[in-house]
N, C-alpha and C positions, 0 to 999 in steps of 0.2 A: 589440506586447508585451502588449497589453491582453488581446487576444484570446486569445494562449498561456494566460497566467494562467485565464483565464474557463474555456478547452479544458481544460484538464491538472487546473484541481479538481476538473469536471464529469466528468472520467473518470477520477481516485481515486476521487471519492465514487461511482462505478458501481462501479469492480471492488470499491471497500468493502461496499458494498452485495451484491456478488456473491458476496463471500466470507461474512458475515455471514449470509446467508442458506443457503450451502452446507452452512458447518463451523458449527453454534450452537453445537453444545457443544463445541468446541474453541478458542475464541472468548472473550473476554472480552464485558465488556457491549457492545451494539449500539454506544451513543451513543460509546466510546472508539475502536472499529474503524471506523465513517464518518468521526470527527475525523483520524485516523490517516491514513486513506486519502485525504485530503483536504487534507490539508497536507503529504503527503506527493508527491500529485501538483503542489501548487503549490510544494512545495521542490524539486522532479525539473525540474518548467519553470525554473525559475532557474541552476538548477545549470548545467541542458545549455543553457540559454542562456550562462551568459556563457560557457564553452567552445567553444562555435561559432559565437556572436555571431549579429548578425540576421540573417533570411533563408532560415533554415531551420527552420519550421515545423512539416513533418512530425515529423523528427528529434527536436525538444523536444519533441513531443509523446510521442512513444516515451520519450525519456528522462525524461517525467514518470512513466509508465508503470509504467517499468521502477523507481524508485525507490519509487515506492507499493507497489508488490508487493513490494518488499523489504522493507520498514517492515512490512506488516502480516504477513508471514511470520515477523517478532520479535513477534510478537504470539499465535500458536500455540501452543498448548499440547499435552503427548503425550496421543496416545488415554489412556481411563480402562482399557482392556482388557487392560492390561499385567500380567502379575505379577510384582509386584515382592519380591527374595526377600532376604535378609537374607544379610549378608556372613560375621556370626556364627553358623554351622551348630551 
C-alpha cells in the first residue's frame, strides 16, 4: 500500500508538473497546480484501492492517474483569445 501511495503522488506531481509547464497561462499558480496534482494522484490511489482492494497495483495506479487529471482539468481556465460580447446589443 505504501508503495501505491509513494507511485500515484510521484506521478500526480509529474503530470502536474507537465501540465503546469504546458498551459502557464491557463493555469493558476504553479505551487497550487503540483499540490493539486498531487493529492490528487494520492486520493485516486485510495479511491481505487479500496474498490479493488489489494493486489492490483497497475490499476490503482491508472486510477490515481486518472483522478489527478481530472482535478487539475478543474483547475483550467478559457483561453484569454476569446471575444466576449455583451448579451445587451
Amino acid at each position: 500500500m505504501f508503495l501505491e501511495v509513494l507511485g500515484s503522488a510521484l506521478l500526480g506531481f509529474a503530470l502536474a508538473w507537465a501540465a503546469a509547464h504546458r498551459l502557464p497561462d491557463r493555469l493558476p499558480v504553479r505551487v497550487i497546480v503540483l499540490v493539486t496534482g498531487t493529492l490528487g494522484g494520492v486520493f485516486g490511489a485510495l479511491v481505487t484501492h479500496g474498490a479493488l482492494g489489494p493486489g492490483h497495483f497497475l490499476a490503482t495506479l491508472i486510477g490515481a492517474v486518472a483522478v489527478a487529471a481530472v482535478l487539475l482539468s478543474l483547475l483550467v481556465r478559457p483561453a484569454s483569445r476569446r471575444l466576449r460580447r455583451s448579451a445587451a446589443m
